[in-house]
C-alpha positions as a Markdown table, in Angstrom:
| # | Residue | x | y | z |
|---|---|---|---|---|
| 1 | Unk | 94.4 | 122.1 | 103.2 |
| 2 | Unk | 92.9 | 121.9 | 106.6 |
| 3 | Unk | 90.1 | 119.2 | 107.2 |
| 4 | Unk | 88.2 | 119.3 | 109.9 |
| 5 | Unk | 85.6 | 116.1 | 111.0 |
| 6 | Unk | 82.8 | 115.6 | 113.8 |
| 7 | Unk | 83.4 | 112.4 | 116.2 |
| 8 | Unk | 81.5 | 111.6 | 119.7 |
| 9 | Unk | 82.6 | 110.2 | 122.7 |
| 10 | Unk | 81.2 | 106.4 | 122.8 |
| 11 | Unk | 81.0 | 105.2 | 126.5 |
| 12 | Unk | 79.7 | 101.4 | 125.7 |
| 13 | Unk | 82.8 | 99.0 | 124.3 |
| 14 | Unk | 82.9 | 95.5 | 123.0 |
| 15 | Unk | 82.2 | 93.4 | 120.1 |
| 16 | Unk | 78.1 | 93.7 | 120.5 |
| 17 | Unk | 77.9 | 97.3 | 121.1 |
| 18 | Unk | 80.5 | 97.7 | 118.1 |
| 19 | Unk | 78.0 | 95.6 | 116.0 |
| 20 | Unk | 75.4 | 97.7 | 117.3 |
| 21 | Unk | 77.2 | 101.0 | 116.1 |
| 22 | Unk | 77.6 | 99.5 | 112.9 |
| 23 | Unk | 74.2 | 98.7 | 111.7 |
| 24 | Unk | 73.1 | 102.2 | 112.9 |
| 25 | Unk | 75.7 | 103.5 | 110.4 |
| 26 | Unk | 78.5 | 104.3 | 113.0 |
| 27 | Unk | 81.5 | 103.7 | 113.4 |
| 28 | Unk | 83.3 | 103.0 | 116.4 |
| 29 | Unk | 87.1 | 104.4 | 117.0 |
| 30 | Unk | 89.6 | 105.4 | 119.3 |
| 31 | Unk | 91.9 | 108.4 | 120.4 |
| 32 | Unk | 94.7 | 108.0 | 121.8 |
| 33 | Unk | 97.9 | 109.7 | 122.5 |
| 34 | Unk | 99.4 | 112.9 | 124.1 |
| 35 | Unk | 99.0 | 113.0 | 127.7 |
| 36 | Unk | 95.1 | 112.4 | 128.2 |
| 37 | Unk | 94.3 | 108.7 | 128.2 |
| 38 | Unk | 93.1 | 106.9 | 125.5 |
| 39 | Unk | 89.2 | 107.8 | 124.6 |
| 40 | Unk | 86.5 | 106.3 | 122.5 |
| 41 | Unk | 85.0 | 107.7 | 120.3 |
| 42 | Unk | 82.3 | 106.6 | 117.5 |
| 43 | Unk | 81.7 | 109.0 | 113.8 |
| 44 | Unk | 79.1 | 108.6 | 110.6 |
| 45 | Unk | 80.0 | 106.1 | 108.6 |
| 46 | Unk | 78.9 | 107.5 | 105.1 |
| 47 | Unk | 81.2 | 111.2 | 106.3 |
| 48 | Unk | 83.8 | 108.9 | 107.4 |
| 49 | Unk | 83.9 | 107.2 | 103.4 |
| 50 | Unk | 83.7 | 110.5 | 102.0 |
| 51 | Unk | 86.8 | 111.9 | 103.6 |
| 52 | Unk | 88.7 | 108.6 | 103.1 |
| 53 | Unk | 88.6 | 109.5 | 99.9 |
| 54 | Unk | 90.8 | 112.2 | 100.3 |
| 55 | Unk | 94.3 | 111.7 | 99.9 |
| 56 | Unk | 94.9 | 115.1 | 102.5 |
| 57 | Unk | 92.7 | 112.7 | 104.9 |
| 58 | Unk | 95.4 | 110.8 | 105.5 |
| 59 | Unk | 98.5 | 112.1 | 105.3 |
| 60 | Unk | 97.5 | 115.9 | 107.1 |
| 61 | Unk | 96.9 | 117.0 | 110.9 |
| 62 | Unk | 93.3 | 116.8 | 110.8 |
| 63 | Unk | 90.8 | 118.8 | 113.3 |
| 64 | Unk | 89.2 | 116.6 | 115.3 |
| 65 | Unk | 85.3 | 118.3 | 116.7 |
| 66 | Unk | 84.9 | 116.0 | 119.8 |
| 67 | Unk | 81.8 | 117.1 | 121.4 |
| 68 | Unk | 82.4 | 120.6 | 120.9 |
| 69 | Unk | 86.3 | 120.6 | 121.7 |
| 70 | Unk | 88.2 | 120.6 | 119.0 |
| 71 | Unk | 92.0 | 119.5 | 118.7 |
| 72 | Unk | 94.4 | 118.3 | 116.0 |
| 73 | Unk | 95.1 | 114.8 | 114.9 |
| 74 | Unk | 96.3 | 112.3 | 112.6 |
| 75 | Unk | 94.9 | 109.3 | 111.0 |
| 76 | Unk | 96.6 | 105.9 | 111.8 |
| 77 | Unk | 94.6 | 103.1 | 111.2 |
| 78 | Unk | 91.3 | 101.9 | 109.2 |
| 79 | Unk | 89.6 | 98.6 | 109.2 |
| 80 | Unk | 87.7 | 98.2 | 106.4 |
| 81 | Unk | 84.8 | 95.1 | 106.2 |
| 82 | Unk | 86.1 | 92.1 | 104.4 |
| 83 | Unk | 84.2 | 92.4 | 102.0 |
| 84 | Unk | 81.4 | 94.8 | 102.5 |
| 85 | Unk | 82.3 | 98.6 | 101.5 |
| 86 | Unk | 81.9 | 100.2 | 105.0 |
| 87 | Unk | 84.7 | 100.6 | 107.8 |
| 88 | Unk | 84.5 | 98.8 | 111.3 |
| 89 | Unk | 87.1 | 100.7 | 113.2 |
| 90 | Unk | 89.5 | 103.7 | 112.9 |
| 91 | Unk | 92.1 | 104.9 | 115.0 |
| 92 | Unk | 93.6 | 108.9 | 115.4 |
| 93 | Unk | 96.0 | 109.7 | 117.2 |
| 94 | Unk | 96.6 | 112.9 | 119.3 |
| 95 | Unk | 99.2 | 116.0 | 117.9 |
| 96 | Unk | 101.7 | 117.7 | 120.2 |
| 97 | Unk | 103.0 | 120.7 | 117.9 |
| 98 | Unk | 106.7 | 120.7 | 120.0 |
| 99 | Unk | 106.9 | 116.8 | 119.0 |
| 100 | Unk | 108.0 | 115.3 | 115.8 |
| 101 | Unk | 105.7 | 112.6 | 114.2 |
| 102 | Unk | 106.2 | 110.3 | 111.8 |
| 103 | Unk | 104.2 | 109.9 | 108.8 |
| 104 | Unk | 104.2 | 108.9 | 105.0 |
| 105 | Unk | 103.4 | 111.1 | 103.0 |
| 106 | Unk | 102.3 | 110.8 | 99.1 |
| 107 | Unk | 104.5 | 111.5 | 96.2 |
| 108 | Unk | 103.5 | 113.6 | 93.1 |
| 109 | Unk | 105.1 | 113.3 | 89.9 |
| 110 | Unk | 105.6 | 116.1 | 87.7 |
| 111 | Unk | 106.6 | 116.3 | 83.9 |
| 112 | Unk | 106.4 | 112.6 | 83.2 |
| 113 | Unk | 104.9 | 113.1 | 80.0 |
| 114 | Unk | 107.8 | 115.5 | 78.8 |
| 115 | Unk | 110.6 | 112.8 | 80.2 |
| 116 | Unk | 113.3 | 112.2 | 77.8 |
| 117 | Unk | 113.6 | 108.4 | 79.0 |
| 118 | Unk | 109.7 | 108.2 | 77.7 |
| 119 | Unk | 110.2 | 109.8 | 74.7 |
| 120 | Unk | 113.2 | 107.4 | 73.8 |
| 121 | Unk | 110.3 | 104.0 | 74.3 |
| 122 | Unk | 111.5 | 103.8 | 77.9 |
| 123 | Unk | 109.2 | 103.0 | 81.0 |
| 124 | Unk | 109.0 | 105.0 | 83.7 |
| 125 | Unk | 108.7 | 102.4 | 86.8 |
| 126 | Unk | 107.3 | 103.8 | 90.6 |
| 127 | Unk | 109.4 | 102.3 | 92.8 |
| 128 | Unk | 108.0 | 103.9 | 95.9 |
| 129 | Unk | 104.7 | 106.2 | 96.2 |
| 130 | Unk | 105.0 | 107.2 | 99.5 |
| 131 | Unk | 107.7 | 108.4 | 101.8 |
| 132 | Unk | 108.2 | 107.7 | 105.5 |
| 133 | Unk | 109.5 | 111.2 | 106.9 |
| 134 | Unk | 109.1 | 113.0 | 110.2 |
| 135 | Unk | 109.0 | 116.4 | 111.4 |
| 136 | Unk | 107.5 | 118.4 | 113.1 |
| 137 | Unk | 103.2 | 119.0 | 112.8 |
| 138 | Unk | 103.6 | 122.3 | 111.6 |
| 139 | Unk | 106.0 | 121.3 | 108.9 |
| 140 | Unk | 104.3 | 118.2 | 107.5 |
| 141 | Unk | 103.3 | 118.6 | 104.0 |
| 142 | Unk | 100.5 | 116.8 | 102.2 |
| 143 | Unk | 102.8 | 115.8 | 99.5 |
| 144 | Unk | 106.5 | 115.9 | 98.0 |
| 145 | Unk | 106.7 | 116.7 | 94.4 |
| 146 | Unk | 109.2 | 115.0 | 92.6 |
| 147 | Unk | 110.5 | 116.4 | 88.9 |
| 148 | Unk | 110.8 | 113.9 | 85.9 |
| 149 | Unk | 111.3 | 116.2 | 83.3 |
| 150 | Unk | 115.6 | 114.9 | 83.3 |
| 151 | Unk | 114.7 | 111.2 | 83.9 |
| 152 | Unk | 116.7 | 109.4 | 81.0 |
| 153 | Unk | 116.8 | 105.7 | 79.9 |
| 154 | Unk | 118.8 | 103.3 | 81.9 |
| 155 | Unk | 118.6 | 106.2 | 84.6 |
| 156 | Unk | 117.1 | 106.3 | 88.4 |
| 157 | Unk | 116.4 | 108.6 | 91.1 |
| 158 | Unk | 117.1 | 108.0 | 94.7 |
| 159 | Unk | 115.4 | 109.0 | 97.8 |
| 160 | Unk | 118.9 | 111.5 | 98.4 |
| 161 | Unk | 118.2 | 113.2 | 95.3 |
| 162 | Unk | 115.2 | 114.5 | 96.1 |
| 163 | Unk | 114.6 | 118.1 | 97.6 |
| 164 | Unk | 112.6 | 117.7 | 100.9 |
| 165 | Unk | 110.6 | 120.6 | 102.2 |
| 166 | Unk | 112.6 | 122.7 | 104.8 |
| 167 | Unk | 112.1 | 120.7 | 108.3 |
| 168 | Unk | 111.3 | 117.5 | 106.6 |
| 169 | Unk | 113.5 | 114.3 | 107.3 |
| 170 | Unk | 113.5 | 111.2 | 105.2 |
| 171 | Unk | 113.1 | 108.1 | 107.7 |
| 172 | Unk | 115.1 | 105.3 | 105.8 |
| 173 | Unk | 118.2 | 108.4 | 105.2 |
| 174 | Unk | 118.1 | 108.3 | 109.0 |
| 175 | Unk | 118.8 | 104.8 | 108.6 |
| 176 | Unk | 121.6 | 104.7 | 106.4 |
| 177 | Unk | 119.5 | 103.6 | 103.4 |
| 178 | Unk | 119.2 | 105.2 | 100.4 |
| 179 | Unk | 116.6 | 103.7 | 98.0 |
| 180 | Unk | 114.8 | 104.1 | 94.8 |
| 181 | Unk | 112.5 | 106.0 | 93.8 |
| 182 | Unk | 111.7 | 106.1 | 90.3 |
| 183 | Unk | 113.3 | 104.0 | 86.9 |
| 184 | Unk | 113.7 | 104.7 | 83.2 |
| 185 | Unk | 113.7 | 101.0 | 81.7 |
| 186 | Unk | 113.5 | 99.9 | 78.0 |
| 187 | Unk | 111.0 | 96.6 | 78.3 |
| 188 | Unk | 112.3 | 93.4 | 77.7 |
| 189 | Unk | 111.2 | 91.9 | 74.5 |
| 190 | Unk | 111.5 | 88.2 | 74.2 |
| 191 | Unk | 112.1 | 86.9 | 71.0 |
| 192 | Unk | 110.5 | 83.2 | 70.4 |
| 193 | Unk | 112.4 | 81.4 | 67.6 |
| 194 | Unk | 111.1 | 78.1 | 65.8 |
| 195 | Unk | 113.1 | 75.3 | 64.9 |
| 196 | Unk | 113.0 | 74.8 | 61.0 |
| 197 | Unk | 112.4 | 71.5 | 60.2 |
| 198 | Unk | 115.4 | 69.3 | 58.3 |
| 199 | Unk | 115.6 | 69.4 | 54.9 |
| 200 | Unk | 114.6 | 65.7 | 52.9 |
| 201 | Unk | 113.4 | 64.4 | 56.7 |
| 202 | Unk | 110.1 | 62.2 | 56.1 |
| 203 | Unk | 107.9 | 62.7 | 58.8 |
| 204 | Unk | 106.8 | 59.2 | 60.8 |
| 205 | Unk | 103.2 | 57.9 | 59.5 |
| 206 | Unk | 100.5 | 59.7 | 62.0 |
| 207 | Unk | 103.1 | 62.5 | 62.6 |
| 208 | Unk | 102.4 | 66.0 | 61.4 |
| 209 | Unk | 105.5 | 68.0 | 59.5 |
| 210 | Unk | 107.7 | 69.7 | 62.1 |
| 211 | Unk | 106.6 | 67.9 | 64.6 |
| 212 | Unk | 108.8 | 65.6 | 66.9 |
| 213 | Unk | 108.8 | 62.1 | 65.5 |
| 214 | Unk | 110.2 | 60.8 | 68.9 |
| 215 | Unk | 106.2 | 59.9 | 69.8 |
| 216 | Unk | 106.4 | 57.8 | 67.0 |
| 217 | Unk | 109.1 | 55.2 | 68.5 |
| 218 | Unk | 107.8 | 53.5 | 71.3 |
| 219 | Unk | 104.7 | 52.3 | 68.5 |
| 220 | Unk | 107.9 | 50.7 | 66.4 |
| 221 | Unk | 109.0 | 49.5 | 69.4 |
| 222 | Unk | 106.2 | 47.6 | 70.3 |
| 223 | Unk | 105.6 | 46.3 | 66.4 |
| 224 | Unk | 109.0 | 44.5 | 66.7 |
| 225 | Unk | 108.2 | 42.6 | 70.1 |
| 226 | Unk | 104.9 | 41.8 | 68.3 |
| 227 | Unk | 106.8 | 40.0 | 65.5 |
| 228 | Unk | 109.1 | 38.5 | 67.7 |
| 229 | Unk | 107.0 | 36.8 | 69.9 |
C-alpha cells in the first residue's frame, strides 16, 4: 500500500511558534536525512490522526508532498500530548533507495484459531509483535506473516524459524541472538488447600471453629498475672 501525505515547509521555530501551530490545528515536524539538511516542516493535525491510525503509516516508505515536491520517507518519531489526544511533534526521515534502513515491522499471525496447542487448553503467548529488520526501501514489507497452524503445547517459535521475505534481514540474527517469538503454555492453576480442623479440639471461648486459638493466649496470659498480683 502506498500512502501518500501533504506537509509544508515551516520557517518560524521555537516553543511559542510551536504553541502557535498547535492551537491553529498544526503540527510542527522535522525532515531530516539524506544529503539535504535537515528542514521543518508543519502538517494538519486531524489528517495527521487519521493516518496514525494506520498500521502501513508506520512501518511503509511513505510519499511525502512538500510544497509540491514530492519524495519518499519514513516515519520515526511521534509525540503525542500528555494527556490531550492531539500530537505536538513528528519526525520523518528521508529514503535513499541504494541504502538499507532499518525498521520494525508488524507481525501477523495466521491460523491461531486452528492451532493444535489451543485446541489441547493451551495459551498461545506473543512474545514479540514487531520485528527490527533492515533492507533495502524497495524490499520493506508492511508485515511478516507468521503461521500457527503447527504450534503445539509446551512448544515455541523462534525468530530463526521464521521465513523472511527475500532481501529482508532480521536485526537481533545479525547479532547473534535468536529469540522468541510465540509460546504454547498450559496456565498455571493454583490449588488453595484448607487446613481441617483437629478432631475433639475445643475451640478457646471468643474463638470461632477453625480458627487459630493462638489469639486467645496472651488474654490467659494476662488473667494469671492478674491473680498473681
Amino acid at each position: 500500500m502506498k500512502m501518500e501525505f501533504s506537509a509544508l515547509a515551516r520557517s518560524t521555530q521555537g516553543t511559542g511558534a510551536s504553541r502557535r501551530l498547535r492551537n491553529a490545528g498544526r503540527v510542527p515536524g522535522i525532515l531530516y536525512g539524506g544529503d539535504k539538511p535537515a528542514q521543518a516542516i508543519e502538517l494538519d493535525q486531524k489528517d495527521l490522526l487519521l493516518n496514525l491510525r494506520n498500521e502501513a503509516f508506520h512501518a511503509s516508505i511513505l510519499t511525502m508532498d512538500l510544497g509540491g515536491q514530492k519524495e519518499p520517507v519514513l516515519l520515526r518519531d511521534v509525540q503525542m500530548h500528555p494527556f490531550k489526544h492531539q500530537v505536538t511533534h513528528v519526525d520523518f526521515q528521508r529514503v535513499a533507495k541504494d541504502r538499507k534502513i532499518h525498521m520494525k515491522v508488524p507481525l501477523h499471525f495466521t491460523n491461531e484459531a486452528g492451532a493444535p496447542g489451543l485446541k489441547a487448553g493451551g495459551v498461545v503467548g506473543h512474545v514479540l509483535n514487531e520485528l527490527d529488520v533492515q533492507c533495502l526501501p524497495d524490499d520493506l514489507p508492511e508485515f511478516i506473516e507468521l503461521d500457527l497452524s503447527s504450534l503445539d503445547v509446551g512448544s515455541s517459535i523462534h525468530l530463526s524459524e521464521i521465513t523472511l521475505p527475500k532481501g529482508v534481514e532480521a536485526v537481533a540474527l545479525r547479532r547473534g541472538e535468536d529469540p522468541v517469538v510465540v509460546t504454547c503454555q498450559v496456565p498455571r492453576v493454583v490449588e488453595v488447600v484448607e487446613a481441617a480442623p483437629v478432631e475433639g479440639a475445643v475451640p478457646a471461648e471468643g474463638v470461632a471453629p477453625g480458627a487459630a486459638p493462638a489469639a486467645a493466649a496472651p488474654a490467659a496470659a494476662e488473667k494469671k498475672e492478674e491473680k498473681k498480683g
